[in-house]
C-alpha positions as CSV (number, residue, x, y, z in Angstrom):
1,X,0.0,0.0,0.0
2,X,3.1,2.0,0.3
3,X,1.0,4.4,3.0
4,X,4.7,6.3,3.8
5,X,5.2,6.9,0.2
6,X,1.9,8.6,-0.3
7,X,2.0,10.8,2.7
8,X,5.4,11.8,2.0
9,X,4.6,12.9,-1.7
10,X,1.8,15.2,0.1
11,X,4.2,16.3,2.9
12,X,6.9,17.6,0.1
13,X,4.6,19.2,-2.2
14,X,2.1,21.0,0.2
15,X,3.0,24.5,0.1
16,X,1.8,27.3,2.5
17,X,0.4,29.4,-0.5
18,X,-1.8,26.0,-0.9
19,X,-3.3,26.9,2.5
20,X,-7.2,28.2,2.3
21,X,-7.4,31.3,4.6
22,X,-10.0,29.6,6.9
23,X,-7.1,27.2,7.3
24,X,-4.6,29.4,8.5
25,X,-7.1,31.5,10.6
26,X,-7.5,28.2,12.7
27,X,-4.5,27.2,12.9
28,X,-3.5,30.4,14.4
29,X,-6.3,29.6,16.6
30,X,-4.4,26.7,17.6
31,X,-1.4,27.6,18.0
32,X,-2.7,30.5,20.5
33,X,-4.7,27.8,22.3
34,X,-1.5,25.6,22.6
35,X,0.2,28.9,24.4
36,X,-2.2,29.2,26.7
37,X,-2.4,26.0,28.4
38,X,1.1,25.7,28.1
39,X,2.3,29.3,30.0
40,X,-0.8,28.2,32.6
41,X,1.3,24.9,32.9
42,X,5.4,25.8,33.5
43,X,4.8,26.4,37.0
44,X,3.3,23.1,38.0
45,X,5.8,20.4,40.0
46,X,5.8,17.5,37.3
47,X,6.6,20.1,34.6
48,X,9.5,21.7,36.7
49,X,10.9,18.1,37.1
50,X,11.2,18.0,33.8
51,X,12.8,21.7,33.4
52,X,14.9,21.0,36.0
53,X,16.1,17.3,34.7
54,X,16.6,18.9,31.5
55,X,18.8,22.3,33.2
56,X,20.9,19.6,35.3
57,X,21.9,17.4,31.7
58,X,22.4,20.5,29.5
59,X,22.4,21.4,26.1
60,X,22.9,24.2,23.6
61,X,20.7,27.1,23.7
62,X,18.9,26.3,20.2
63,X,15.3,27.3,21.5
64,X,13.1,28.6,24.2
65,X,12.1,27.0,27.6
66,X,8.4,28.1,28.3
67,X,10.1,27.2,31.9
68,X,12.8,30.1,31.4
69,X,16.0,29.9,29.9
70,X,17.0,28.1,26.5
71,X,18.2,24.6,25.8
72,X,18.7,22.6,22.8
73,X,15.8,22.0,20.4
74,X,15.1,18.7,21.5
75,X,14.9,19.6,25.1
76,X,12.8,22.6,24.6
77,X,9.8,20.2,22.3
78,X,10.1,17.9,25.3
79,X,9.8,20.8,28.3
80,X,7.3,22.8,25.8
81,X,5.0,19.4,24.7
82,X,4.8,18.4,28.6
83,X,3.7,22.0,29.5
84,X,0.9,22.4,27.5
85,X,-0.5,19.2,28.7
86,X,-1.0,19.5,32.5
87,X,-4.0,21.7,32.9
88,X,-6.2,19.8,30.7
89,X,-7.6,22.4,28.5
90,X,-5.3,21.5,25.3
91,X,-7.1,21.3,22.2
92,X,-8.3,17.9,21.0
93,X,-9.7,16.0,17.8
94,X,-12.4,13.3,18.0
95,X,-12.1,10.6,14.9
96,X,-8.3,10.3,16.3
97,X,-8.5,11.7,19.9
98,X,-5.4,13.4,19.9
99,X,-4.4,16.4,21.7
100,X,-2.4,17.8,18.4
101,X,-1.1,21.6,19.7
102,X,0.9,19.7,22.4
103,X,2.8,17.6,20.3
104,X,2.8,19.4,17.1
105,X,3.0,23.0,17.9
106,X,6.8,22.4,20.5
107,X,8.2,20.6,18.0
108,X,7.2,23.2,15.3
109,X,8.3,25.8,17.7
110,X,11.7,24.9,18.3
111,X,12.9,24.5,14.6
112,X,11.6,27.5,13.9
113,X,12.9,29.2,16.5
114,X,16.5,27.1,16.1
115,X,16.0,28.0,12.2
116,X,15.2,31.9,12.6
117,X,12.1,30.8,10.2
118,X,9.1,33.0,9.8
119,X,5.5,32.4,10.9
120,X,3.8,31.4,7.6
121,X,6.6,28.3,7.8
122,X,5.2,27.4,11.5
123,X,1.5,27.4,10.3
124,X,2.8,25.4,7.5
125,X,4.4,22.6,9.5
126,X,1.6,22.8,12.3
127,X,-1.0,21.8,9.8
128,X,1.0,19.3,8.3
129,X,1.5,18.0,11.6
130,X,-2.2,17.8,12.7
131,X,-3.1,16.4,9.1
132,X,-0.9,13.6,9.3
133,X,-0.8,12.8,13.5
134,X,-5.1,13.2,13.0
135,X,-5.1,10.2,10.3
136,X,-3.2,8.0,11.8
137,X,-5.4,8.1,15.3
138,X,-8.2,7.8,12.9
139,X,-6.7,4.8,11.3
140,X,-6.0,3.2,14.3
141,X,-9.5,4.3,16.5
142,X,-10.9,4.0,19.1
143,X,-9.2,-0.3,19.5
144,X,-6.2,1.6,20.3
145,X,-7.3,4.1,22.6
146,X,-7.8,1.8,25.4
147,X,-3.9,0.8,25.9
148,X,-2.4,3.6,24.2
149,X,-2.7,7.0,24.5
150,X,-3.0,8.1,20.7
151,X,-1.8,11.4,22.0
152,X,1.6,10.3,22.9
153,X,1.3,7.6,20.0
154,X,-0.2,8.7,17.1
155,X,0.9,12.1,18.0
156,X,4.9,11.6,17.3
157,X,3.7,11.4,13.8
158,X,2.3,14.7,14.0
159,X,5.7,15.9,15.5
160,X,7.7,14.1,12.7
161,X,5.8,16.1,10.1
162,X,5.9,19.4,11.1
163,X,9.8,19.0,12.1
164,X,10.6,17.3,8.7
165,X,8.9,20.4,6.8
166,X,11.0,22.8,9.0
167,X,14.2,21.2,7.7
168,X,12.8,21.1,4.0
169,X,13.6,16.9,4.5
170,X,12.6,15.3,0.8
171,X,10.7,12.7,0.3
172,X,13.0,10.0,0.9
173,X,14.4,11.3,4.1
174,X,10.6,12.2,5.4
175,X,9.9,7.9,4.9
176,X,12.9,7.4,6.9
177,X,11.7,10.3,9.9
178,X,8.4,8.4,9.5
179,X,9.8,4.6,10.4
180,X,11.6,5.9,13.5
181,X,9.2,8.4,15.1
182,X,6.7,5.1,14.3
183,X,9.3,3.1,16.3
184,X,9.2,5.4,19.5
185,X,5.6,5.8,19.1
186,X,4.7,5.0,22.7
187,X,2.5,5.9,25.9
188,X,0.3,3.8,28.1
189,X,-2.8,4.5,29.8
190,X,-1.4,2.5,32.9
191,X,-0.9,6.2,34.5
192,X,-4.6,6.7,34.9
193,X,-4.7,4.3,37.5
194,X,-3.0,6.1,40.3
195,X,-2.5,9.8,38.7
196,X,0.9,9.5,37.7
197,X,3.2,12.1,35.9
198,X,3.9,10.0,33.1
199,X,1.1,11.3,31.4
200,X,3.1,14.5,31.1
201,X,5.4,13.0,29.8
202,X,3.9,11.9,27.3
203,X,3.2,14.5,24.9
204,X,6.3,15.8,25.6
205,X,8.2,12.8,24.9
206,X,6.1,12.7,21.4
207,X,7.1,16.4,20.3
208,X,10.8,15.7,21.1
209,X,10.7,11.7,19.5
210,X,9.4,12.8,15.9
211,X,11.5,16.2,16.3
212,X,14.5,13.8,16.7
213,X,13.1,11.4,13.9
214,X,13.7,14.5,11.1
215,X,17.1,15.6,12.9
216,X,18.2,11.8,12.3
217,X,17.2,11.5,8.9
218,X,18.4,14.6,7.6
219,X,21.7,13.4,8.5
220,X,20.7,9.9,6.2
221,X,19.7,7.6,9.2
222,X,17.2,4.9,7.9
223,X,14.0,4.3,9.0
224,X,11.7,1.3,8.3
225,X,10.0,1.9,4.9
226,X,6.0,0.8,6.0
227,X,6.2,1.8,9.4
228,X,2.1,2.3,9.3
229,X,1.0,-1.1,7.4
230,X,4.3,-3.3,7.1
231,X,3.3,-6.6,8.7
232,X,5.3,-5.6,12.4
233,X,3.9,-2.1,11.6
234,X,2.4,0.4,14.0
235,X,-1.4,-0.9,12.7
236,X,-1.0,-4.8,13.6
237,X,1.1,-4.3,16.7
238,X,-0.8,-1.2,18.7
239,X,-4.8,-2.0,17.6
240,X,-7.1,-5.1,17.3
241,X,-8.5,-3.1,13.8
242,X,-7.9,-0.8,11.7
243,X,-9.0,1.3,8.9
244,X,-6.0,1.9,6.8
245,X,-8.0,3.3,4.3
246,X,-8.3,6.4,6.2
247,X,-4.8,7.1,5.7
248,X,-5.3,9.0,2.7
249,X,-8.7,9.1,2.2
250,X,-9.4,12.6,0.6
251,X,-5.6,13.9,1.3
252,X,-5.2,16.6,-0.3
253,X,-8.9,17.4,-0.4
254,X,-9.7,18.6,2.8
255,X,-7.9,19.8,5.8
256,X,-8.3,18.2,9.2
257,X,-7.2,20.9,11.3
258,X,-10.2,22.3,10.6
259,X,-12.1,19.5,12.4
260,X,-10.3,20.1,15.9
261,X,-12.2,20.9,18.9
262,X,-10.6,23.4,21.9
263,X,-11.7,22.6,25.2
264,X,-13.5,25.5,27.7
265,X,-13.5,23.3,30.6
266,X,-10.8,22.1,32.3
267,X,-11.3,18.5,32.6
268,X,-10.6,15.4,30.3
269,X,-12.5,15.9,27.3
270,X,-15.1,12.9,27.9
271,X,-16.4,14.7,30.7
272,X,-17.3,17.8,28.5
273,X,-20.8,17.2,27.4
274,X,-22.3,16.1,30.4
275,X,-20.3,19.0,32.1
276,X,-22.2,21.1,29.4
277,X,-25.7,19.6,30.3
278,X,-25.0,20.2,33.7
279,X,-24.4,23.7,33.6
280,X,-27.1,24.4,30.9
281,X,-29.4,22.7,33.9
282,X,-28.9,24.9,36.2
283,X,-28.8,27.8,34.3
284,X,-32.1,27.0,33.4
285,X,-34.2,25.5,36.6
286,X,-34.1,26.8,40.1
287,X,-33.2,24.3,42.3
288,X,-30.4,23.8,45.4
289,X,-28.0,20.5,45.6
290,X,-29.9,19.5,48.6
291,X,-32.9,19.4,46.2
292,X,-31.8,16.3,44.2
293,X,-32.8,12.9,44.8
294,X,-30.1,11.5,42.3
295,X,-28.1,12.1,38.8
296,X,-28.0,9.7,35.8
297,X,-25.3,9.8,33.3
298,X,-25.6,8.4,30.1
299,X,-22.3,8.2,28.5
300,X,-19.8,6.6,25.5
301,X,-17.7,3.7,26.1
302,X,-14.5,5.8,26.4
303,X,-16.2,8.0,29.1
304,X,-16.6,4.8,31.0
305,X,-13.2,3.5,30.5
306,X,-11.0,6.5,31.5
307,X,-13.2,8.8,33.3
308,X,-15.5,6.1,36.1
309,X,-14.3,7.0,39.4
310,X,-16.8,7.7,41.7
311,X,-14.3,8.4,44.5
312,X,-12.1,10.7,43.5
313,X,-9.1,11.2,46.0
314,X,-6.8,13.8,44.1
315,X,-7.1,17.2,42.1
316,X,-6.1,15.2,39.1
317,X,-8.4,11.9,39.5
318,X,-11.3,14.5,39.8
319,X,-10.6,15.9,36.5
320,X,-11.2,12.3,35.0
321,X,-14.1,11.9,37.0
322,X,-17.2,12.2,35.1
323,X,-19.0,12.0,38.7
324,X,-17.3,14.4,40.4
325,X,-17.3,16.8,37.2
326,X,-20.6,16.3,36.5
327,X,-21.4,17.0,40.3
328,X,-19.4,20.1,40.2
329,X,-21.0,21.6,37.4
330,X,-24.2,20.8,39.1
331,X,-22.8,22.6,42.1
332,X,-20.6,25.6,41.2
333,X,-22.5,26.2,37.5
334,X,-19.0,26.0,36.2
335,X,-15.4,23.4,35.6
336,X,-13.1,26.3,35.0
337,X,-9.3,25.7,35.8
338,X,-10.0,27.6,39.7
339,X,-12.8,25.1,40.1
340,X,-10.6,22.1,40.5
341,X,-9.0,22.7,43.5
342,X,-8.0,21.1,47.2
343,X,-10.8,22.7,48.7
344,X,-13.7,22.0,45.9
345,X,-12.3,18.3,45.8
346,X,-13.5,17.8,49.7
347,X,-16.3,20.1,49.4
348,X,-19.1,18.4,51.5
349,X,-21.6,19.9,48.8
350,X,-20.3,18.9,45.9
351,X,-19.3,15.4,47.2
352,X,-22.9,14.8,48.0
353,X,-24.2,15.2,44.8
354,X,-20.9,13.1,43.8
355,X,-22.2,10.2,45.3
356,X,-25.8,10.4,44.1
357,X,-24.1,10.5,40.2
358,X,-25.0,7.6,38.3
359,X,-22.9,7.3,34.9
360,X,-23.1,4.3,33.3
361,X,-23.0,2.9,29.0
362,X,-26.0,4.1,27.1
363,X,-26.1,2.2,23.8
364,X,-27.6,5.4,21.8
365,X,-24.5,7.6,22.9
366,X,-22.0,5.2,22.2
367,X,-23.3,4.2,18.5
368,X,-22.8,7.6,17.9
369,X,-18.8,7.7,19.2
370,X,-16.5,8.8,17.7
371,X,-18.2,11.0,15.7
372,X,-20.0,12.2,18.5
373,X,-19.0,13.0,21.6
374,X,-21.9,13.4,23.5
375,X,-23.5,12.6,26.9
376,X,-27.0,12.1,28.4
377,X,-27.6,13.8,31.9
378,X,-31.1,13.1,33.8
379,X,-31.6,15.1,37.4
380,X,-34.3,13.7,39.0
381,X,-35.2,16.1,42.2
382,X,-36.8,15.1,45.6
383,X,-39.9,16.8,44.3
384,X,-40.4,14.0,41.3
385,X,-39.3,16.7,38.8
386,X,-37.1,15.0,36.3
387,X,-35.0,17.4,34.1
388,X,-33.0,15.5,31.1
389,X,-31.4,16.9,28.5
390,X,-29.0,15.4,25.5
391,X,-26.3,16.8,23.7
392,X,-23.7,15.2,21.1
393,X,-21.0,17.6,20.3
394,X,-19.4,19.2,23.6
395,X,-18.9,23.0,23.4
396,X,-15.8,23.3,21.4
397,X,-16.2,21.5,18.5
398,X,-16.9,22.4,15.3
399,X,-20.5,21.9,15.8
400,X,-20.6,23.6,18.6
401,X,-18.0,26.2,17.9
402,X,-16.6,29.0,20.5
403,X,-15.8,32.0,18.8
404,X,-12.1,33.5,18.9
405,X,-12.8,36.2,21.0
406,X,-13.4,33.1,23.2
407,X,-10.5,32.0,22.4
408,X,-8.5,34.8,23.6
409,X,-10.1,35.6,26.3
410,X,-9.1,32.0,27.1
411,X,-5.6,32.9,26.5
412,X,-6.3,35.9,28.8
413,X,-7.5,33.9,31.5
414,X,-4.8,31.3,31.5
415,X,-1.2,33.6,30.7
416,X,-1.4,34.6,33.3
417,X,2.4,34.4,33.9
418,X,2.4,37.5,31.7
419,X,1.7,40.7,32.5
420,X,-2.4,41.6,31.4
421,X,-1.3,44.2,28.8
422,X,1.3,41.7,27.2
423,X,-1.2,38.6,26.9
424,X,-3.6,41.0,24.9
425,X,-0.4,42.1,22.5
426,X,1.5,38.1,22.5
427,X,-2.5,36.9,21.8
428,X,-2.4,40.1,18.5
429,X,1.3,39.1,17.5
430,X,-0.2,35.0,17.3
431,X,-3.4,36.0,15.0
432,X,-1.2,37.9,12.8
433,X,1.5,34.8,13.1
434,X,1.5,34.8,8.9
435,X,3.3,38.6,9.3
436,X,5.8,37.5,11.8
437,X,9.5,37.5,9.8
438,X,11.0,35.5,12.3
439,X,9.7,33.0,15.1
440,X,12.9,33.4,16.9
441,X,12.0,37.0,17.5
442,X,8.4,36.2,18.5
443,X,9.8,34.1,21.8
444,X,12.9,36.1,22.6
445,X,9.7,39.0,23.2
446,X,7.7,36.7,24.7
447,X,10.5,35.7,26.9
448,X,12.0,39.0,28.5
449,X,7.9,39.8,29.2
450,X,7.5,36.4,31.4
451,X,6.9,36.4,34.8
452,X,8.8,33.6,36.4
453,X,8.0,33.0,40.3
């Protein structure tokens, strides 16, 4: 099927002039999302391991740490990837269920910074990225999703594309960066069990493999030649089926970046739509949490696999709760980033509606996953008043789209490790990204404006 070959001859001839405007309005979109979460995340412990790891070993000062200081490319993609990653509000794509921006957008970032390239290359190599990282995790879905995390796996192709167009890599040397980010394609969903950093890791791990993929194989390092289909391939070893069809169906034709979702609550994604319900509930009907008798859930299969805990004991387990952040919602009326704290996770209100929360399969819902990621929610109140309400696209996604003054506020609301006046003017430079001469320029700004504790 020769699946490298074909992706490759698309990587080399795709040029940014080839790029609709609505396409590199989004992806600006993106790559301001992918700032926000990750300037929101450089001060948390797990990513300062990292930074700190990474200070201790070294390495030429190629590109920017969101942490402070500079380091060599490959450092910075893995500091940067894990950064964005930790508050859970990083964009996401549901046929693949990747979080592109914090694989892609690091390892983008640091060529073009290492490179002194301008921004119209970055958008370039970001929507490469998310073309190619979003059709493998679509190839591969959702079998693969319940070992692997197609973020950290499927998402080191993403990386390898938008590094490879950075260094101009031909097609011959793109195949090879393809077989070895492939190879390190890794990332288990073993972490959910007891909330442990590795998922941090992770993305950052992905952005820095596939960023070293293209480094290799511009020096002429080989790579195996059908990494995706190739009978010890990424397809028969990491999924029970797949659909390698969807490789390159309409490439070319359409651009998938177009189909990603941003996240407005910050909490795993399958908790989105019944978080959505649950606000829109109370919004809507006057009632108190003593007032409920009990709370059905009516979710997806994924929902149930990553997200069932009905006894959340840590900030983090809460945000893959789809009790607790269904309870909160219910509670507070909101599941912004303040919401999930110490003192909301032991709330006596809030656990009290936890544990009348009911979540459980619902065969309607999960016919309609992937393509729809949507939730039933039913309150039924002390009173015999039953409210129930149904949605299949969380707020987000492209059928449900938040506007980019959203967006920014977003930004706004999470930078805030930069002064207020400077998030609105880094947020300006970002949309106007295609007028930028040099990226390297861009974070030497956005550096000497930072506010590091």
């Amino acid at each position: 099927m020769d699946l490298s070959k074909k992706l490759a001859t698309y990587h080399a001839e795709l040029t940014y002039e080839d790029l609709p405007e609505e396409v590199i309005s989004f992806a600006k979109l993106c790559i301001l999302d992918y700032f926000g979460s990750a300037l929101a995340g450089v001060d948390k412990p797990p990513i300062q391991m990292i930074s700190e790891t990474i200070n201790e070993m070294g390495g030429n000062p190629q590109a920017t740490l969101l942490t402070g200081g500079k380091s060599s490319v490959l450092n910075a993609a893995l500091v940067n990837g894990a950064a964005s990653h930790i508050v859970e509000l990083d964009d996401i794509h549901k046929g693949s269920i990747i979080h592109a921006a914090t694989v892609v957008v690091p390892a983008a970032l640091a060529v073009a910074e290492w490179k002194q390239l301008s921004g119209k290359d970055l958008i370039l190599a970001v929507v490469l990225g998310y073309e190619i990282c979003f059709r493998v995790g679509e190839a591969v879905s959702p079998s693969h999703y319940y070992y692997w995390h197609n973020t950290a796996t499927c998402g080191t192709f993403g990386s390898v594309a938008a590094a490879a167009k950075l260094l101009q890599l031909d097609e011959a040397a793109f195949i090879n960066a393809l077989g070895n980010a492939g190879t390190q394609a890794a990332g288990l969903w073993e972490f959910i069990e007891d909330g442990a950093m590795s998922k941090q890791l992770h993305p950052g791990k992905a952005a820095m493999n596939g960023l070293l993929a293209s480094l290799l194989a511009q020096k002429g390092f080989t790579g195996a030649q059908k990494i995706l289909e190739g009978k010890r391939g990424f397809f028969n070893a990491m999924s029970d089926e797949y659909d390698a069809e969807k490789i390159t169906l309409n490439l070319g034709e359409e651009f998938k970046i177009l189909e990603n979702s941003f996240k407005v609550h910050a909490s795993c994604r399958h908790t989105h739509a019944a978080i959505d319900l649950a606000i829109e509930i109370v919004k809507e009907n006057n009632f108190k949490s003593e007032d409920i008798d009990r709370v059905e859930v009516g979710a997806y299969k994924s929902t149930m696999d990553i997200t069932d805990n009905a006894d959340p004991q840590t900030q983090y387990e809460s945000k893959f709760s789809i009790q607790y952040c269904t309870a909160l919602a219910l509670v507070k009326g909101s599941a912004n980033l303040d919401d999930f704290n110490e003192k909301a996770l032991w709330d006596s209100e809030i656990r009290g509606v936890v544990h009348k929360v009911d979540a459980s399969l619902d065969p309607e819902v999960d016919g309609a996953y992937p393509e729809k990621w949507g939730a039933k929610v039913k309150v039924i109140l002390k009173n015999g008043n039953v409210i129930e309400k149904r949605s299949e696209y969380p707020k987000g996604d492209p059928e449900n789209q938040v506007s980019s003054e959203q967006l920014q506020q977003k930004f706004s609301n999470l930078a805030t490790i930069l002064p207020e006046h400077q998030r609105k003017q880094f947020a300006e430079k970002l949309l106007a990204l295609d007028t930028v001469e040099n990226v390297a320029e861009l974070m030497e700004e956005l550096s000497e404006n930072v506010l590091y504790v």
